[in-house]
NUTORDO-871915 format. One record per residue: x, y, z of N, C-alpha, C in turn; residue in one letter; residue number from 1. Coordinates in nm, 3 decimals. Example, Ala and Ser with C-alpha at 12.3 -4.5 7.8 and 13.67 -1.06 7.14 Angstrom:
<recs>
+---------+---------+---------+---------+---------+---------+---------+---------+---------+---------+-----+
|    n.px |    n.py |    n.pz |   ca.px |   ca.py |   ca.pz |    c.px |    c.py |    c.pz | residuo | num |
+---------+---------+---------+---------+---------+---------+---------+---------+---------+---------+-----+
|   1.319 |  -0.569 |   0.780 |   1.230 |  -0.450 |   0.780 |   1.320 |  -0.330 |   0.780 |       a |   1 |
|   1.285 |  -0.225 |   0.708 |   1.367 |  -0.106 |   0.714 |   1.290 |   0.003 |   0.787 |       s |   2 |
+---------+---------+---------+---------+---------+---------+---------+---------+---------+---------+-----+
</recs>
This chain:
<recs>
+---------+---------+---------+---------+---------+---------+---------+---------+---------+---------+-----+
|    n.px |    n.py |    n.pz |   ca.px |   ca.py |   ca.pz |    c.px |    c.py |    c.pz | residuo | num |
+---------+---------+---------+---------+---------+---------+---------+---------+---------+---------+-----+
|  14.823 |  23.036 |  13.929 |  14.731 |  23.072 |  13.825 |  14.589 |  23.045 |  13.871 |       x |   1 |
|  14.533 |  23.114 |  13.832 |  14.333 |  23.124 |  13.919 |  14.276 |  23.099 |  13.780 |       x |   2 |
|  14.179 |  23.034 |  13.783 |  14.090 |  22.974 |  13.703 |  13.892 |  23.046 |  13.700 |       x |   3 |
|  13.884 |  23.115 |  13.649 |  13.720 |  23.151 |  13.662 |  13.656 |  23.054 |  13.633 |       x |   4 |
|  13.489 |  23.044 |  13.678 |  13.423 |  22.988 |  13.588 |  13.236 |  23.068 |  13.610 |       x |   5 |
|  13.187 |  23.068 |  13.537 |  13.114 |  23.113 |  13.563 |  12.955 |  23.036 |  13.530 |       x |   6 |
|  12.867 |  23.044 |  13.592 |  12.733 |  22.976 |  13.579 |  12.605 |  23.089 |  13.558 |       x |   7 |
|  12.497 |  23.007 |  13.553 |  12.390 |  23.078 |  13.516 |  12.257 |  23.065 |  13.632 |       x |   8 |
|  12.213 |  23.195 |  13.706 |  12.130 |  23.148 |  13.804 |  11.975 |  23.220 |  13.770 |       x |   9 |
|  11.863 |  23.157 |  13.818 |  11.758 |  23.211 |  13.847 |  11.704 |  23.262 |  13.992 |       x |  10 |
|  11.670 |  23.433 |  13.984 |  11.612 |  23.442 |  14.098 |  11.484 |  23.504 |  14.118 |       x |  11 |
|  11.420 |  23.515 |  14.209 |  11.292 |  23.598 |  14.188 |  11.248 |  23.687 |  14.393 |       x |  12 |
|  11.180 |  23.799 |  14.342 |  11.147 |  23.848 |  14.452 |  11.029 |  23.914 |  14.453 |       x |  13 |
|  10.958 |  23.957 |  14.571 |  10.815 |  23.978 |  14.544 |  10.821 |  24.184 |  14.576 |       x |  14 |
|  11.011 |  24.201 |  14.607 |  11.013 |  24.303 |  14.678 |  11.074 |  24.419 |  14.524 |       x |  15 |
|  11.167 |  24.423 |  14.461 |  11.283 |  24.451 |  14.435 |  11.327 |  24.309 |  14.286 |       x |  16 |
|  11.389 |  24.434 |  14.210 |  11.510 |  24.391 |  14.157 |  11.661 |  24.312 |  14.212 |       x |  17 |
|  11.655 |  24.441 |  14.282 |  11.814 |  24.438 |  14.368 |  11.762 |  24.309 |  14.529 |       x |  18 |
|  11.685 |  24.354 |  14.539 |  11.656 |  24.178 |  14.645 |  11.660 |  24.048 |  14.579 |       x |  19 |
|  11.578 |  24.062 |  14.440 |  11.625 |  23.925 |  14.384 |  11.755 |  23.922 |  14.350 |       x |  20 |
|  11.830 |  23.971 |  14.323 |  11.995 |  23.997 |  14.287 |  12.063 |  23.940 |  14.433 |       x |  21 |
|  12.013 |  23.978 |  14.537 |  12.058 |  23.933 |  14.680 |  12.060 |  23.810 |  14.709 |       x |  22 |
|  11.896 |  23.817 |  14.707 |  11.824 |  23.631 |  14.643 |  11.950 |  23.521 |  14.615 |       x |  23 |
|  11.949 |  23.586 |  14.496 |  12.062 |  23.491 |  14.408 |  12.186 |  23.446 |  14.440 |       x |  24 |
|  12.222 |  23.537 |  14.495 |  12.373 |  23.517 |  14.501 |  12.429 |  23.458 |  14.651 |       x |  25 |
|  12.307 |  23.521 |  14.759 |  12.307 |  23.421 |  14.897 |  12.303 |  23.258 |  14.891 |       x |  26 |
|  12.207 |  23.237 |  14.796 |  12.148 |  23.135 |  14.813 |  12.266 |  23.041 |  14.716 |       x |  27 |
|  12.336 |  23.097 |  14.610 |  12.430 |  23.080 |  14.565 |  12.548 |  23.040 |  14.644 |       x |  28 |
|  12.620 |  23.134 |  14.710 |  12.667 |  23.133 |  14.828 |  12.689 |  23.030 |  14.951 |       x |  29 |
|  12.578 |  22.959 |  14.943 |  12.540 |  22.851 |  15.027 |  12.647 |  22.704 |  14.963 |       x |  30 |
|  12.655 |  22.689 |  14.834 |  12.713 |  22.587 |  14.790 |  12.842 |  22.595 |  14.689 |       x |  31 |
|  12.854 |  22.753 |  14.641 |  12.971 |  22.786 |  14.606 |  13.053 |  22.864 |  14.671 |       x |  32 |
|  13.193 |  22.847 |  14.668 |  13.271 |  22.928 |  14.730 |  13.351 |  23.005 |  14.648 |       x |  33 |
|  13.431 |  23.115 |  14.658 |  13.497 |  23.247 |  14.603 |  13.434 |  23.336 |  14.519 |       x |  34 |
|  13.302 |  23.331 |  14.524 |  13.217 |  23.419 |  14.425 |  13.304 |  23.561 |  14.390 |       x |  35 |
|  13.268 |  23.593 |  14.298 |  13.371 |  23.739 |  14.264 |  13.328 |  23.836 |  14.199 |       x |  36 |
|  13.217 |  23.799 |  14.118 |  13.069 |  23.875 |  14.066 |  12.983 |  23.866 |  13.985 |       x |  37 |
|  12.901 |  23.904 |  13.964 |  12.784 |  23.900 |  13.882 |  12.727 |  23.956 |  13.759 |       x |  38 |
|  12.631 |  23.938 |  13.688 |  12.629 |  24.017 |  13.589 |  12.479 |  24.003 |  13.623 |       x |  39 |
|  12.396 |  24.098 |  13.583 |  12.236 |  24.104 |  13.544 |  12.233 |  24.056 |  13.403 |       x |  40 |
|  12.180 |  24.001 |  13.371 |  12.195 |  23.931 |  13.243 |  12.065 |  23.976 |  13.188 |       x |  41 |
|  11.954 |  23.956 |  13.247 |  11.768 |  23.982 |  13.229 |  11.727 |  23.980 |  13.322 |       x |  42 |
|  11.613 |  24.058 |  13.265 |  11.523 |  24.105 |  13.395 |  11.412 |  24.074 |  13.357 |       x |  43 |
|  11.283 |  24.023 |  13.404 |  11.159 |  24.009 |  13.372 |  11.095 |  24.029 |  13.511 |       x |  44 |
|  10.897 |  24.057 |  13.473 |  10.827 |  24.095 |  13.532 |  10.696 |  23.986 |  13.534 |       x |  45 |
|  10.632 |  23.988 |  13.639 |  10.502 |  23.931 |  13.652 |  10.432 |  24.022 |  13.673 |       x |  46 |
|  10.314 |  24.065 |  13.632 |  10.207 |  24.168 |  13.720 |  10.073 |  24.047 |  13.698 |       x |  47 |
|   9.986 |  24.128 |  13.773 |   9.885 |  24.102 |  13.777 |   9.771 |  24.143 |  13.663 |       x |  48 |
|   9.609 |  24.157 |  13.626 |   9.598 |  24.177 |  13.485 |   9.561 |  24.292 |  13.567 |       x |  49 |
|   9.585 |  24.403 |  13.671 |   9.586 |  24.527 |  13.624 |   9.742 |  24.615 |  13.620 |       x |  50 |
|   9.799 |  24.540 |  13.545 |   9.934 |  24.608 |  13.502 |  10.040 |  24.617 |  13.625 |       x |  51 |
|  10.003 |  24.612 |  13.763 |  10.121 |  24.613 |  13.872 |  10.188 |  24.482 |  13.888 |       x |  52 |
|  10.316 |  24.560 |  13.912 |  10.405 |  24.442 |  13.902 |  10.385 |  24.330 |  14.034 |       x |  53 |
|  10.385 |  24.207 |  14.027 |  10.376 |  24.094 |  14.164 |  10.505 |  24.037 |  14.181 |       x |  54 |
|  10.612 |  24.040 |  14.085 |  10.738 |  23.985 |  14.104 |  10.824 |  24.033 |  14.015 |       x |  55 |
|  10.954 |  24.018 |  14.019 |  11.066 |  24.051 |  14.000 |  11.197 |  23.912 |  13.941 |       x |  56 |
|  11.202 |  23.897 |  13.853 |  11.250 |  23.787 |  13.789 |  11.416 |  23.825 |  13.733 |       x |  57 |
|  11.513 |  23.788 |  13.810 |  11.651 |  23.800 |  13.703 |  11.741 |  23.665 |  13.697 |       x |  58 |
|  11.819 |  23.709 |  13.593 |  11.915 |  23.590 |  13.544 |  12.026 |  23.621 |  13.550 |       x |  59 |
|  12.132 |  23.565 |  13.617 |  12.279 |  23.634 |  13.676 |  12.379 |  23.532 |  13.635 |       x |  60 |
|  12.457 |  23.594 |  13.603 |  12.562 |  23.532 |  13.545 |  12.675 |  23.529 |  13.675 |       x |  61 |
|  12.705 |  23.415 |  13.703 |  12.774 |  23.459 |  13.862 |  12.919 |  23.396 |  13.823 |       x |  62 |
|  13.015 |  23.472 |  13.876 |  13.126 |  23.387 |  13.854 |  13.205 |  23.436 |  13.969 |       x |  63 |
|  13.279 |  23.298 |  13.972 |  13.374 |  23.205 |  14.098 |  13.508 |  23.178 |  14.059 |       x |  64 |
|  13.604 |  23.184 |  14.150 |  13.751 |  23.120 |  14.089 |  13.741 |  23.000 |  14.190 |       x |  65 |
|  13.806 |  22.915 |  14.070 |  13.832 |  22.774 |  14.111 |  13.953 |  22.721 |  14.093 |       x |  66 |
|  14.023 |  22.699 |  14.192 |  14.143 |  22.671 |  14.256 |  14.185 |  22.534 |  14.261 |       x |  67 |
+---------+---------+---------+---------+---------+---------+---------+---------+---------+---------+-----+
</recs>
């Protein structure tokens, strides 16, 4: 019987959505093992005050089986 569990991560990138999504889940990766997937949970933005975006902000719901 396999057991999920799932956590909550912050990531950010100066490039991309989908790089901070990469971001996340590498760096994730580093200290968890069996990752199995993710969710985009939110997305947020930084710009600068003339409206362009400077970063890329998401919140991932990552989940792992734990054995």
């Amino acid at each position: 019987m396999s057991v999920a569990k799932i956590i909550e991560v912050n990531a950010a990138s100066k490039t991309s959505i989908e790089d901070a999504v990469k971001v996340g889940l590498s760096k994730t990766a580093e200290t968890v093992k069996n990752l199995k997937g993710a969710w985009v949970n939110e997305i947020k933005v930084v710009t600068d005050d003339g409206g362009n975006v400077t970063e890329w902000r998401v919140n991932l719901r990552i989940s792992f089986v734990v054995s």
